[in-house]
DOTI-266092 format. One record per residue (C-alpha): residue number from 1; residue in one letter; x, y, z. Coordinates in steps of 0.05 Angstrom, whole numbers. Layout:
VEXMI   rofi   pake        x        y        z
VEXMI    NUM      A        X        Y        Z
...
***
This chain:
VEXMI   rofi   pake        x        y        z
VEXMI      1      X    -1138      712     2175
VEXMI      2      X    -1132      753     2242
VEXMI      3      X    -1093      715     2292
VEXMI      4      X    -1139      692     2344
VEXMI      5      X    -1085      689     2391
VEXMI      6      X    -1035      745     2405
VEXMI      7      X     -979      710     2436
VEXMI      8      X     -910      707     2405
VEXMI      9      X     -858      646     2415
VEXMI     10      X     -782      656     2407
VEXMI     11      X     -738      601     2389
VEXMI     12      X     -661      586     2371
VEXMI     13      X     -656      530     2317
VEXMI     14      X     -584      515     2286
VEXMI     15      X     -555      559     2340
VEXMI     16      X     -597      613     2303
VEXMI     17      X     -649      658     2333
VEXMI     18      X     -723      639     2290
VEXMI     19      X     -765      687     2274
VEXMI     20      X     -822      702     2332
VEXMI     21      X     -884      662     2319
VEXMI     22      X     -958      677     2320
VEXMI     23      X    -1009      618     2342
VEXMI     24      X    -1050      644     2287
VEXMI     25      X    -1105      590     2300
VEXMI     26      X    -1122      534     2336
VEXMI     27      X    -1168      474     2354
VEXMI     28      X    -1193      406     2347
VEXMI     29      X    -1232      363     2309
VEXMI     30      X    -1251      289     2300
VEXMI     31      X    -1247      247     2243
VEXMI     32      X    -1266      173     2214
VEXMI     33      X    -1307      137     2261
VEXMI     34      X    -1380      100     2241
VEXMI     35      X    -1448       87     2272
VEXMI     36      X    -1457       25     2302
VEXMI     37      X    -1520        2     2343
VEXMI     38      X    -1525      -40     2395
VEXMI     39      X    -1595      -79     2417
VEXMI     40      X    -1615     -136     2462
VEXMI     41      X    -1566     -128     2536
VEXMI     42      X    -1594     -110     2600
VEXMI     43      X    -1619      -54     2626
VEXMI     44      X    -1591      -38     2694
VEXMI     45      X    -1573        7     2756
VEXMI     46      X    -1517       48     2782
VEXMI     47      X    -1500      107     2822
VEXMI     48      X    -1451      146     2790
VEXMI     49      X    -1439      197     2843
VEXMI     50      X    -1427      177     2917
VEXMI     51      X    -1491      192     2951
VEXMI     52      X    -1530      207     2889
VEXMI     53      X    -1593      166     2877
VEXMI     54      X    -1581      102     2829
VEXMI     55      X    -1592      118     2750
VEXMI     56      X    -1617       68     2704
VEXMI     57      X    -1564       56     2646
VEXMI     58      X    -1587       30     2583
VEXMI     59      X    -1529       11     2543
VEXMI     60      X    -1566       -6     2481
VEXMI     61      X    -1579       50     2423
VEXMI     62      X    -1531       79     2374
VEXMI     63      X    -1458      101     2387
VEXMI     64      X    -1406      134     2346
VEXMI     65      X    -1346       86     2338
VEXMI     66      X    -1281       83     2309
VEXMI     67      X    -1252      153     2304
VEXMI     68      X    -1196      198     2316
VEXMI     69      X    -1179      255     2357
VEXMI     70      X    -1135      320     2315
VEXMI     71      X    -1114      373     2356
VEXMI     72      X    -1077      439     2309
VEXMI     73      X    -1042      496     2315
VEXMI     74      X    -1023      539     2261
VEXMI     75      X     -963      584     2267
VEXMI     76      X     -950      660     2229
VEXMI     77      X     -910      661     2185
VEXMI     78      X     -909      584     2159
VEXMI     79      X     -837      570     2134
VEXMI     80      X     -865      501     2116
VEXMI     81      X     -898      475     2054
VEXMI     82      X     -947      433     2080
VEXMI     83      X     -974      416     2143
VEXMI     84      X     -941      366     2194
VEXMI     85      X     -973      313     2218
VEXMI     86      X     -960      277     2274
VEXMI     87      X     -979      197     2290
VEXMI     88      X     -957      166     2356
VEXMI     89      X     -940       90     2373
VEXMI     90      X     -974       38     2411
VEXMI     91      X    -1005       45     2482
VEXMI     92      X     -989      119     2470
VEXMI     93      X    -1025      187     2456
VEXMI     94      X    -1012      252     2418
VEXMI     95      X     -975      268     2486
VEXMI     96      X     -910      236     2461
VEXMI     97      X     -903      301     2417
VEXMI     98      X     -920      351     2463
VEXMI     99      X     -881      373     2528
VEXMI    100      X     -825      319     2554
VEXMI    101      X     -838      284     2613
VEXMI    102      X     -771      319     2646
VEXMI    103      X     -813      388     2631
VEXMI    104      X     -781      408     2564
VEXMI    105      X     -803      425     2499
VEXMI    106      X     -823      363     2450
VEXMI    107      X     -824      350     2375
VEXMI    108      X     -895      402     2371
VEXMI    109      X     -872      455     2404
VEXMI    110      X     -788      458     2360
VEXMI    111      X     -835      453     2290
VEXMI    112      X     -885      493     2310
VEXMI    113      X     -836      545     2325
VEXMI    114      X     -799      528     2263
VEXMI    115      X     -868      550     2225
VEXMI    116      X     -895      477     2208
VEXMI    117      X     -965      475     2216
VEXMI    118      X     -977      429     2270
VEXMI    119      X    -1033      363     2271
VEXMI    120      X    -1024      317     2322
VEXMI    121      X    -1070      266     2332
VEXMI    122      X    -1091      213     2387
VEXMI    123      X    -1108      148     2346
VEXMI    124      X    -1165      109     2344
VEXMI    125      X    -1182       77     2415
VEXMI    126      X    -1132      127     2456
VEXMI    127      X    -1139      190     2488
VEXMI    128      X    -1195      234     2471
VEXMI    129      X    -1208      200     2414
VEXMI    130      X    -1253      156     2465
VEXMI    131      X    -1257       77     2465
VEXMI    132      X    -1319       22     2442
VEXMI    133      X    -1342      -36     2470
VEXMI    134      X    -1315     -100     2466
VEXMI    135      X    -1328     -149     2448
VEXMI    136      X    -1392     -128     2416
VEXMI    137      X    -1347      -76     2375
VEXMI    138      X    -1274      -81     2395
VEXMI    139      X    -1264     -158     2375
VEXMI    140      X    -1207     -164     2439
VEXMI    141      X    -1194     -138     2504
VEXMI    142      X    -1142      -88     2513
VEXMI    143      X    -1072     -101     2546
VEXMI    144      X    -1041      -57     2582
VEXMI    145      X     -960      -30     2584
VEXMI    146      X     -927      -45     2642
VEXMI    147      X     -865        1     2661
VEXMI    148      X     -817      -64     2665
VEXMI    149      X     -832      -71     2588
VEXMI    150      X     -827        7     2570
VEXMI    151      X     -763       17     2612
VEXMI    152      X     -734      -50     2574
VEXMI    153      X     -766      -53     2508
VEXMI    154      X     -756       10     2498
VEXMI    155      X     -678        9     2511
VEXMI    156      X     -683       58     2572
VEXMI    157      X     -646       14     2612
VEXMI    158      X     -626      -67     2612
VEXMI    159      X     -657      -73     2684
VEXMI    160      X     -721      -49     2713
VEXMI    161      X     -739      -40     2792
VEXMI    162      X     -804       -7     2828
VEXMI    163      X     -750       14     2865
VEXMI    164      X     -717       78     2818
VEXMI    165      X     -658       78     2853
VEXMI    166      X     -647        1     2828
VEXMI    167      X     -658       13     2757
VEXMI    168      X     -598        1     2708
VEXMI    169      X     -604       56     2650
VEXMI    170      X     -565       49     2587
VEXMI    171      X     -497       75     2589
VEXMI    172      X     -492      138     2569
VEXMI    173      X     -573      128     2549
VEXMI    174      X     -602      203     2533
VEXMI    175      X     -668      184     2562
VEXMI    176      X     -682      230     2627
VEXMI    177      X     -690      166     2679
VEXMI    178      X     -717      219     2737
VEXMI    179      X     -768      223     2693
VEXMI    180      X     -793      160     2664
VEXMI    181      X     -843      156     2728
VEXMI    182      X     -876      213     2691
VEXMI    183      X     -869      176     2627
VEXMI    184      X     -911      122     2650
VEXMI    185      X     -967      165     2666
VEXMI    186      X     -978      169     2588
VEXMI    187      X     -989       97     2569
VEXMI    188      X    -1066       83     2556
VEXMI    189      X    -1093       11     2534
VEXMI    190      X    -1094      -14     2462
VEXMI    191      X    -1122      -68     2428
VEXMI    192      X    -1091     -111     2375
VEXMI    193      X    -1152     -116     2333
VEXMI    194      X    -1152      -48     2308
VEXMI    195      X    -1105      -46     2260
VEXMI    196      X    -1155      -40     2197
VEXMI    197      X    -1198       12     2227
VEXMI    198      X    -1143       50     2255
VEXMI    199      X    -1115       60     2184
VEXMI    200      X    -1180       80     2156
VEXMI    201      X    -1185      134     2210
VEXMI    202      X    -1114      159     2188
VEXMI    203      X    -1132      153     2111
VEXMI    204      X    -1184      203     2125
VEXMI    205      X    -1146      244     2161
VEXMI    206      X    -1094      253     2102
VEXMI    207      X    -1151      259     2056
VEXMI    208      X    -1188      313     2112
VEXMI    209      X    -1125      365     2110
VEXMI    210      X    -1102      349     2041
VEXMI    211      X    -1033      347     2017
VEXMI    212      X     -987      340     2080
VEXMI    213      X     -921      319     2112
VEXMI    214      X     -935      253     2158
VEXMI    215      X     -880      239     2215
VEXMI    216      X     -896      174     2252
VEXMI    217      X     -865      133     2311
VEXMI    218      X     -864       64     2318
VEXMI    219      X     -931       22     2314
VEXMI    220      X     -960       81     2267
VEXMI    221      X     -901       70     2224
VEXMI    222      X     -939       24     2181
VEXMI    223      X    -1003       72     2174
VEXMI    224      X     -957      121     2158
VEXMI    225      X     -929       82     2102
VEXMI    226      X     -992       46     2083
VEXMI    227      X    -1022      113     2083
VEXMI    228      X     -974      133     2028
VEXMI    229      X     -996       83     1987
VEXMI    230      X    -1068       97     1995
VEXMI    231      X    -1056      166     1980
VEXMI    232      X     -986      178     1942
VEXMI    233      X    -1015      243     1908
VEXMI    234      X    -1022      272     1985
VEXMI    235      X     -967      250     2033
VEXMI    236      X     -925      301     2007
VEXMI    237      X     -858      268     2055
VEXMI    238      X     -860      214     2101
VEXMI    239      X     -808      222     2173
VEXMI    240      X     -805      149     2207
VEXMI    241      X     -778      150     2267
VEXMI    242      X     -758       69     2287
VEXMI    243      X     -821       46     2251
VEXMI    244      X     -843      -25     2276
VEXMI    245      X     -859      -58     2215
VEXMI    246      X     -854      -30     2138
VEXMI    247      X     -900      -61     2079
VEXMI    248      X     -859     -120     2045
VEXMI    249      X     -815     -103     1984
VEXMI    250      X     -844     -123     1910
VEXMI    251      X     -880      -75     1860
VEXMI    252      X     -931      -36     1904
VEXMI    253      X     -877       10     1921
VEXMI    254      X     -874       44     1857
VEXMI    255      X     -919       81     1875
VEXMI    256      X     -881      113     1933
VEXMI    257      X     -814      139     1891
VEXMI    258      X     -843      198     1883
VEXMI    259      X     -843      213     1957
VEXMI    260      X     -781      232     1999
VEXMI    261      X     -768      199     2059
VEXMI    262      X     -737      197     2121
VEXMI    263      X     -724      132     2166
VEXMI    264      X     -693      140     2241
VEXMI    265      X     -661       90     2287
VEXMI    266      X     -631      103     2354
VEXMI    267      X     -581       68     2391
VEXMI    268      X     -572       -2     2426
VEXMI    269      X     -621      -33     2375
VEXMI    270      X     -576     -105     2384
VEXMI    271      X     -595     -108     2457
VEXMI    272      X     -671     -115     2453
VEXMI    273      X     -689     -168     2416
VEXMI    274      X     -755     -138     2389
VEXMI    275      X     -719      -87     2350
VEXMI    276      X     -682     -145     2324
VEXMI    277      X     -736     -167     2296
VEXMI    278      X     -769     -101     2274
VEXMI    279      X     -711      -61     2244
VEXMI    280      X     -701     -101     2190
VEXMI    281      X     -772      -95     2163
VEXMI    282      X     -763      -14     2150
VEXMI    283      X     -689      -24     2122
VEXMI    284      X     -711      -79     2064
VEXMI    285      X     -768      -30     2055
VEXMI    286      X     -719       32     2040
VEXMI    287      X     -664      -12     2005
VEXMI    288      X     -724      -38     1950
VEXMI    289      X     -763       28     1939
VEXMI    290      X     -689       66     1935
VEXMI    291      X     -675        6     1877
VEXMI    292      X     -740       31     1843
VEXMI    293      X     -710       94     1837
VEXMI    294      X     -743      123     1910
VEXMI    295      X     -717      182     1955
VEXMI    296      X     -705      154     2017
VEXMI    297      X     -656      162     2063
VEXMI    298      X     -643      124     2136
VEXMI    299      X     -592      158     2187
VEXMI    300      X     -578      100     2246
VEXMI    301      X     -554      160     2295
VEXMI    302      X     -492      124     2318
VEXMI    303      X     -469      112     2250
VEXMI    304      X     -466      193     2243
VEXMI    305      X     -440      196     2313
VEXMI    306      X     -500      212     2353
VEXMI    307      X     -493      161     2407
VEXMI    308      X     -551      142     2469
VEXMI    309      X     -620      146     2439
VEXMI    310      X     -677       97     2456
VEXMI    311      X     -742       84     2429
VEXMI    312      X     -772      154     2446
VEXMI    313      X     -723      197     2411
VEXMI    314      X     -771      257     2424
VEXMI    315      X     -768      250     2498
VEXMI    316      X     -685      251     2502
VEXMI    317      X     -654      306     2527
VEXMI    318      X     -626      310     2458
VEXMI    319      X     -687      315     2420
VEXMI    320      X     -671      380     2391
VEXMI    321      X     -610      360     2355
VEXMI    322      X     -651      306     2319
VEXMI    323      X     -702      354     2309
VEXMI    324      X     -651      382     2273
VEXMI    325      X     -630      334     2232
VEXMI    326      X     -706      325     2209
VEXMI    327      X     -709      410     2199
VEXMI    328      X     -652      402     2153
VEXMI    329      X     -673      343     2121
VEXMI    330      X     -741      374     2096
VEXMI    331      X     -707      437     2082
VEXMI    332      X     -657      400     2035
VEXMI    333      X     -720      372     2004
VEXMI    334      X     -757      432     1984
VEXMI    335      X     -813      425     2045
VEXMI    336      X     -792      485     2085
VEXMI    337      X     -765      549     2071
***
């Protein structure tokens, strides 16, 4: 296929210069999703423009619900065996992969460059992949992130103040705190009745580009693993990074041994109680499928000396060198050349 876009990027990986890459192709799709129609609410009025004349709205008819937004770019040459998809966590967007919030370059742009084909997606109910109604078709009302929890929760800092200069970051914490203002921007509302149809919308994405590598973050940790399950013959390697939540040990993960994996936890997890709670779902989950005979491996970065990492591993200023680790990891595995 002729590269439909003549541009060439450069990278050093491993202190090695890569080979220049062509975006060979790109775009977007949408997939999962149903029709749902609505019947019986009011007609009314509104002006939608200031100074335009009012418009009647009619809000009943038939709507397409329930899908997800893919967004790909294809690099030349592909080092990498399969494609790489890419699932965000919760009250998040496909953003988290992309450009950091201090201005760097993310998780998309170091595996694109290192010739992964790249899918990264914006889940059901975020981003572009548009919202429903509720609660005629969402069942709840969405919540909203404050920055207090994301600066906490996610072990940026112990102390948060709308005041910047007053917040207490992590010592030593690899987060870029001048940027977490810009960080913020990115959370979007979720709902926590979407679980089901969420996980349908990633099934058919697996099942849409075939036999793939899936890389997930936090809440999509357990489509990620759930989706290997559904679809063991096509999640071809599975990259967690601090999943929140793991399905329970017992039989049901025979059918994942097969499957190399990958399980990453930053630092600090003791001092936020709700990775307390969550860590050890994903560490029963590798120490039972590894007894069944599984490949799966879980690096907690300060046990291998890598010291400072939060929740958003992606976003830290040293999100290459895990990068890294991942490269090497999926090159030890056969996945890349």
């Amino acid at each position: 296929m002729t590269p439909i876009l003549c541009a060439t990027v450069s990278a050093v990986l491993f202190g090695v210069p890569a080979q220049a890459q062509v975006l060979k192709e790109f775009g977007s799709f949408h997939v999962g999703g149903r029709q749902v129609s609505l019947s019986g609410y009011p007609v009314t009025e509104s002006v939608f423009t200031q100074g335009a004349a009012p418009t009647r709205v009619d809000p009943n008819g038939d709507f397409e619900v329930e899908q997800m937004y893919v967004q790909y770019l294809i690099p030349e040459p592909q080092r990498a065996m399969y494609p790489l998809l890419m699932w965000h966590g919760g009250g998040l967007t496909g953003v988290t992969w992309d450009t950091k919030p201090d201005g760097q370059p993310g998780f998309m742009q170091y595996f694109f460059r290192a010739g992964h084909p790249i899918y990264v997606s914006d889940a059901v109910e975020r981003g572009r992949a548009s919202w429903a109604r509720y609660p005629e078709i969402y069942k709840t009302a969405p919540f909203f992130r404050t920055k207090k929890e994301a600066w906490e929760q996610f072990r940026i800092g112990p102390i948060y103040a709308t005041d910047p200069s007053e917040r207490a970051a992590m010592p030593g914490g690899k987060f870029p705190v001048q940027a977490f203002d810009r960080f913020a921007k990115q959370f979007v509302p979720r709902w926590t009745s979407n679980d089901g149809i969420t996980q349908r919308a990633y099934d058919a994405l697996i099942q849409k580009v075939g036999p793939a590598v899936v890389m997930v973050h936090s809440q999509a940790g357990n489509f990620g693993f759930h989706a290997a399950l559904n679809a063991p013959d096509k999640v071809k390697a599975l990259i967690a990074i601090e999943p929140a939540g793991a399905p329970a040990p017992g039989p049901d993960l025979d059918r994942l041994t097969a499957i190399p994996m990958l399980i990453i936890w930053g630092d600090n997890i003791e001092r936020e109680p709700v990775w307390v709670r969550q860590q050890p779902f994903s560490l029963k989950f590798a120490a039972d499928l590894k007894a069944r005979g599984g490949d799966v491996e879980v690096i907690e970065l300060p046990k291998v000396g890598i010291t400072g990492n939060d929740h958003m591993i992606m976003m830290d200023t040293n999100s290459d060198q895990i990068a890294g680790l991942i490269e090497d990891w999926m090159k030890r595995k056969g996945l890349t050349q």
